[in-house]
VEXLUMPA-441567 format. One record per residue (C-alpha): x, y, z; residue number from 1. Coordinates in Angstrom, 3 decimals. Each point is the difference from the previous one (the first is absolute). Example, Ala and Ser with C-alpha at 12.3 -4.5 7.8 and 13.67 -1.06 7.14 Angstrom:
12.300, -4.500, 7.800, 1
1.370, 3.440, -0.660, 2
***
This chain:
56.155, 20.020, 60.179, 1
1.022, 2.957, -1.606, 2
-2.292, 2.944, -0.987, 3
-0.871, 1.190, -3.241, 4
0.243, 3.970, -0.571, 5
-2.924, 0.390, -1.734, 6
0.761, 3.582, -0.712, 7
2.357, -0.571, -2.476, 8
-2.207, -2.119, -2.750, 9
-1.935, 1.698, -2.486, 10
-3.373, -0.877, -0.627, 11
-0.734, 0.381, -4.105, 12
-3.079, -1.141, -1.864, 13
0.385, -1.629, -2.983, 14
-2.167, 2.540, -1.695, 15
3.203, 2.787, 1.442, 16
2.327, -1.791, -2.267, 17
0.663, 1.648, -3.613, 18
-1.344, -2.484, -1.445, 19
-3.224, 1.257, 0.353, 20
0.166, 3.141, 0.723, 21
1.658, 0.983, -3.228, 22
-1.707, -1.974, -3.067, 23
2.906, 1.535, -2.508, 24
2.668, -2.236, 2.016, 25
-2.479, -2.654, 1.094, 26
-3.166, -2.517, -0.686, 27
-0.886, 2.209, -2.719, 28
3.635, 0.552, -1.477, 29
-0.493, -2.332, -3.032, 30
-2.925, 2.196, -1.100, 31
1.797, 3.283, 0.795, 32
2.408, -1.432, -2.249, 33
-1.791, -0.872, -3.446, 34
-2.003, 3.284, 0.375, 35
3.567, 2.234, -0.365, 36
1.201, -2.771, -2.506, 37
-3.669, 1.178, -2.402, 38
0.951, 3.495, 0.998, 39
3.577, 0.038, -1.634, 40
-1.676, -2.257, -2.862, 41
-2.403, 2.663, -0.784, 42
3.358, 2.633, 0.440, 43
1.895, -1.567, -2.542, 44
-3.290, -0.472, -2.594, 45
-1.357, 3.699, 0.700, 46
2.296, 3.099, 0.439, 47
-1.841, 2.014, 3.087, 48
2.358, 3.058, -0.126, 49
-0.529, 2.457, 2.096, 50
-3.261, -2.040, 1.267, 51
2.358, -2.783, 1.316, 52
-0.971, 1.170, 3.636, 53
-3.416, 1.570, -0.607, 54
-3.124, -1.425, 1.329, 55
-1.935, -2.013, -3.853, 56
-2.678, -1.217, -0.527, 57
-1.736, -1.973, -2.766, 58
-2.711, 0.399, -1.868, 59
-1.665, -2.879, -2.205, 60
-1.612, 0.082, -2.947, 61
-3.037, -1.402, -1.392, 62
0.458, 1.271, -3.860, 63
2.602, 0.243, -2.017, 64
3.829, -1.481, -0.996, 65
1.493, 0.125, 3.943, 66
-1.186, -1.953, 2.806, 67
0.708, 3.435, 2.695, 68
1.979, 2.846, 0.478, 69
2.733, 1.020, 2.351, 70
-0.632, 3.206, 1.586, 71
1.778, 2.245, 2.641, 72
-1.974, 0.847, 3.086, 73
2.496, 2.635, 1.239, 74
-0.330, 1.859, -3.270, 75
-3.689, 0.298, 0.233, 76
-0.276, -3.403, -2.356, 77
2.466, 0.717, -2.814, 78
-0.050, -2.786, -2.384, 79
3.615, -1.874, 0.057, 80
-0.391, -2.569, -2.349, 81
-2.805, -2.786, -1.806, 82
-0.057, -3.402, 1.594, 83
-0.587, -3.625, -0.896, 84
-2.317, -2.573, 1.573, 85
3.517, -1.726, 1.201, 86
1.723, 3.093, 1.102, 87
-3.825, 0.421, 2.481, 88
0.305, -3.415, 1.051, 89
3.689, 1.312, 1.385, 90
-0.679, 2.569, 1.700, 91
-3.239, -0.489, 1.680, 92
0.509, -3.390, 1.555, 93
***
């Protein structure tokens, strides 16, 4: 009978596997995936600027014609521009 050199086989969990240990490229992937497909939606409808890699935030709006407001957090919450009850719906789910 011949012997098996154990030494040489590597021992991996499934949980090692990048599968799960990076959701971008794994299990998660799909979701990864719709979120940057709302994030160049909202690119194309709104014109960030300079504020295309700052840190926003909205605001909502109980009163008045606009549903929120797009501000910058990096600029000590500048306003960037007005937004609609659909253009919310993008960006916070």
């Amino acid at each position: 009978m011949t012997k098996i050199n154990w030494n040489r086989h590597q021992y991996t969990t499934k949980l090692d596997r990048d599968f799960y240990r990076n959701p971008k490229m794994g299990f998660d992937k799909p979701w990864h995936d719709a979120q940057q497909s709302k994030k160049k939606e909202l690119n194309k409808q709104i014109d960030l600027g300079k504020h295309s890699a700052h840190e926003l935030d909205i605001i909502t709006l109980n009163s008045g014609p606009h549903y929120g407001k797009l501000v910058c957090k990096t600029c000590n919450g500048k306003h960037i521009t007005w937004l609609s009850k659909k253009l919310v719906d993008i960006i916070s789910t």
